[in-house]
N, C-alpha and C positions, 0 to 999 in steps of 0.2 A: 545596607551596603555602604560601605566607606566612602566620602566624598573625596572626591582627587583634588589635591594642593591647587591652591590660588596660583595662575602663572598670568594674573593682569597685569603683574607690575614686570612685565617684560618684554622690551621694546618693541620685539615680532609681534605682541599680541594685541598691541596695543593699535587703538583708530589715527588714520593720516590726515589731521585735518585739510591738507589738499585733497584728498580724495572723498570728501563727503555728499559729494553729489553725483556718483555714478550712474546711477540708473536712470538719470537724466540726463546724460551725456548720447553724441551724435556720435557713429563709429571713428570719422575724422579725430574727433573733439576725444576718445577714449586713446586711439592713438598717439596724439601728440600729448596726453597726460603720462598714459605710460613712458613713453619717450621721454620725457624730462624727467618722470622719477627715478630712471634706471642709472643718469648720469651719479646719483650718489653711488653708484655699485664703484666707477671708478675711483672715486674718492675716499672711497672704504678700504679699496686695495695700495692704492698710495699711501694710506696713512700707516696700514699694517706691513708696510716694507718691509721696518728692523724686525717685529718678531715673525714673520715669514723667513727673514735670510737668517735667523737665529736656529730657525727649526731646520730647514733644510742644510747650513752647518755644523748640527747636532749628529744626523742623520746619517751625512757623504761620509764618515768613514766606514762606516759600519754596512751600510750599501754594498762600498766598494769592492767592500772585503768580503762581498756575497749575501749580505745579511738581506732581509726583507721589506718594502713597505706594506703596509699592512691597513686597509681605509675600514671603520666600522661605524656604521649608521643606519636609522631608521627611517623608512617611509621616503622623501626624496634626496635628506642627505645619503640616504644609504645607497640609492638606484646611483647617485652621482661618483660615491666610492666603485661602485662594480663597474660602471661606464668605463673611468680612468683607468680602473686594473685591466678591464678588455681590451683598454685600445692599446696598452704599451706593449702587450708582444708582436705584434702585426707593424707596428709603426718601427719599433725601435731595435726587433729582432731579440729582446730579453727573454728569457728563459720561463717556462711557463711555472708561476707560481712565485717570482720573483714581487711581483706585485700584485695583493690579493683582496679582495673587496669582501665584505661579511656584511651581508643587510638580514637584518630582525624579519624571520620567516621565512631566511632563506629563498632560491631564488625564485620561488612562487611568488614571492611579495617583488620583483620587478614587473609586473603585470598584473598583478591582483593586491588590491591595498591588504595590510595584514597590521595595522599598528597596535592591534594591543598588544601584537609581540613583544614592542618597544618597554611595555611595563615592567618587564623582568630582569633585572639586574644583574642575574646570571644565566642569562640565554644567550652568551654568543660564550660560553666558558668548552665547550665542549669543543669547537670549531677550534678557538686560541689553543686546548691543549693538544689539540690532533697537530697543528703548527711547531708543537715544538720548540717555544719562543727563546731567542737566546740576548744577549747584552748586543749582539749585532743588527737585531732587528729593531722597527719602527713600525709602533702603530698609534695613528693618529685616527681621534675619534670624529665626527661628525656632530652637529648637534644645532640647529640654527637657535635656539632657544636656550641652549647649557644645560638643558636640566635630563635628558631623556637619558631613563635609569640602565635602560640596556647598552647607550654609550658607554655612560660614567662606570656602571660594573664593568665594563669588558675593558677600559683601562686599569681598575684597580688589579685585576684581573695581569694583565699586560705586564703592570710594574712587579708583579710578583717574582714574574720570571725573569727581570732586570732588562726588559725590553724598552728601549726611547720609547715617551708618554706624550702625545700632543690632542689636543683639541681646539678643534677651529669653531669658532660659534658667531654668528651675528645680530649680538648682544649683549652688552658690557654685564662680566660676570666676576663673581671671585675667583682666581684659580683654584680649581680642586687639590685636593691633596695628591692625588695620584697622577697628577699631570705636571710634567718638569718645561712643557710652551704651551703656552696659549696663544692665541691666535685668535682676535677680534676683528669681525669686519664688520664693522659700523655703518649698516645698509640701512637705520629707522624702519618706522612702520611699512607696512606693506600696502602696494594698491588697493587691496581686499582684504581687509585686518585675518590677521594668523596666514596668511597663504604664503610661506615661505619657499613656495615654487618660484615665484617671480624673485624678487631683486636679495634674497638672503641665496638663493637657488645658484642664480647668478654669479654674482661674487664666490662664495663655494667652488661652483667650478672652476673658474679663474682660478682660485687660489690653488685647486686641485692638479691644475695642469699647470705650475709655474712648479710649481715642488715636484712632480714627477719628470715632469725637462728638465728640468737641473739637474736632477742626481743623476739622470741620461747621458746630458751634457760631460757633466762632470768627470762619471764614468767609460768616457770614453768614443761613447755610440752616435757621436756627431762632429764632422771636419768642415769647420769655415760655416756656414748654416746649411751643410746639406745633412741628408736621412744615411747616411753610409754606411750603417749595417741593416739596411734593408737588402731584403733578399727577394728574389724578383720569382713569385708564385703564380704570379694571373698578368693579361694585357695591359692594365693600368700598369703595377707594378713595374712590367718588365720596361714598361716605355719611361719610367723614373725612371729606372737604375739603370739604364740605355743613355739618358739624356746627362745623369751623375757622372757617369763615368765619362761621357763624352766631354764634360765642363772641368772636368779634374785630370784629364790625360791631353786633350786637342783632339781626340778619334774624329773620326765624322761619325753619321747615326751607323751604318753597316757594319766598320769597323767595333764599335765599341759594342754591339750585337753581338759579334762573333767571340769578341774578351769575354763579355760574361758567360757565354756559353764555355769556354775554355778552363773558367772562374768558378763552374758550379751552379751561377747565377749571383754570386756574392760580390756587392761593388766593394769592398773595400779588397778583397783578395784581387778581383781582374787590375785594380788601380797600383796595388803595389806589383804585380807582374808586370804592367808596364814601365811603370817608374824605373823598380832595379833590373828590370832583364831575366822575370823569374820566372819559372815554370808555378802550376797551383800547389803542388807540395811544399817548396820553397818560401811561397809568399804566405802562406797558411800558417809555415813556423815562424817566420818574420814577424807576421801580426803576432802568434803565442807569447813569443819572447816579450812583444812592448803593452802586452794586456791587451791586444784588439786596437790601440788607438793608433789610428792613421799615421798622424802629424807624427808622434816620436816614431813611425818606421820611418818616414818620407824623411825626416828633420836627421836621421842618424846616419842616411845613406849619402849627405851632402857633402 
């Protein structure tokens, strides 16, 4: 049987000489360890600012214009793409499939480990062409290590169909051919040499959730820092978009109950029926006309 490539010289896999004495550490004594090691996860993500805001201005027009983000990973960066893609239609009201996660095994492998999937380099090619990939989409690959062959083929894969190419990894690498950002977040070794669930884990998500905000942001689905195309489904829900609307009109809590009920349940429609004096048909096409975003309906009617 074939031996698998040396990946020692790679900073996730490599031992934390602060951390050589675990298994003699007091539980206090393992918490205040990790606790100090996690502060490099911020210092990872400051330093990766410019090719972060590099990538996500790669991205926004092509978003905007409807195109896709698209996360592909194995093992935890991959659980971390599907996380992000679940949560942006519930938070931010985007369109299902708008932002789409692909983890090596499919979603059996978010509950049940599956990584030799990760070994195949054309294992996520069937998912990408069922996608449909165009110049308008983004897919950014996953990898704490850079090397895992299921990423790196599903980007070359990606770039074929003239799709934006990124990979985030935390692990200074070369960039690959098929990838037009890279994205280094410089977490070192890990508490538990290779367990890139802790602080490479970490960082990843952060970096996952600053680039799916933003192109939210961007595109429209946030006024001032509230959730405004949320759409009020369940108790939690309705008592946001109850308390949104109450902060963006002066309602008190009954009145601005009643607007969304009036609304459909939609704060940004109940918000512009108050503002200009509009029934929900009116304020529907209002928001159509300005692409959904708030501030240019409110800002046109001054």
């Amino acid at each position: 049987m074939a031996r698998p490539p040396d990946r020692s010289h790679i900073v996730t896999e490599q031992r934390n000489p602060r951390t050589m004495n675990l298994h003699a550490l007091s539980v206090s004594e393992c918490v205040s360890l990790i606790a100090q090691e996690d502060r490099a996860v911020l210092v990872a993500m400051e330093k990766a600012r410019g090719p972060l805001t590099a990538l996500i201005e790669a991205a926004e027009p092509g978003f905007v214009a409807g195109g896709r983000l698209v996360y592909v990973g194995a093992g935890t960066s991959g659980r971390l793409g599907v996380l992000d893609a679940s949560e942006a239609p519930p938070t931010f009201q985007v369109e299902i499939g708008r932002v789409v996660g692909i983890i090596a095994g499919g979603d059996a492998a978010l509950r049940k480990s599956s990584e030799s999937k990760e070994d195949d380099p054309r294992g996520a090619e069937a998912e990408l062409e069922a996608l449909c990939l165009t110049p308008r989409d983004t897919v950014i690959g996953i990898a704490a290590g850079g090397t895992t062959p299921f990423v790196l083929g599903a980007l070359d894969i990606a770039g074929g169909f003239g799709a934006q190419t990124a990979l985030i990894v935390c692990a200074p690498i070369e960039r690959p051919a098929a990838v037009r950002h890279l994205v280094v977040l410089e977490t070192g070794p890990e508490v538990i040499t290779g367990s890139t669930r802790m602080k490479a884990g970490t960082a990843t998500k952060l970096a996952l959730n600053t680039i799916s905000t933003t192109l939210m942001i961007r595109e429209g689905r946030v006024f001032e820092n509230l959730m405004v195309d949320l759409r009020a489904t369940n108790d939690k829900l309705r008592d946001r978009a109850a308390r949104i609307v109450s902060t963006l009109t002066g309602l008190d809590r009954e009145a601005s109950f009643a607007l969304l009920d009036q609304a459909g349940g939609a704060v940004k429609t109940a918000v512009v029926m108050h503002h200009l004096g509009l029934d929900r048909g009116q304020a529907e096409a209002r928001l159509g006309a300005c692409a959904g975003r708030l501030g240019d309906v409110l800002t046109s009617a001054r």
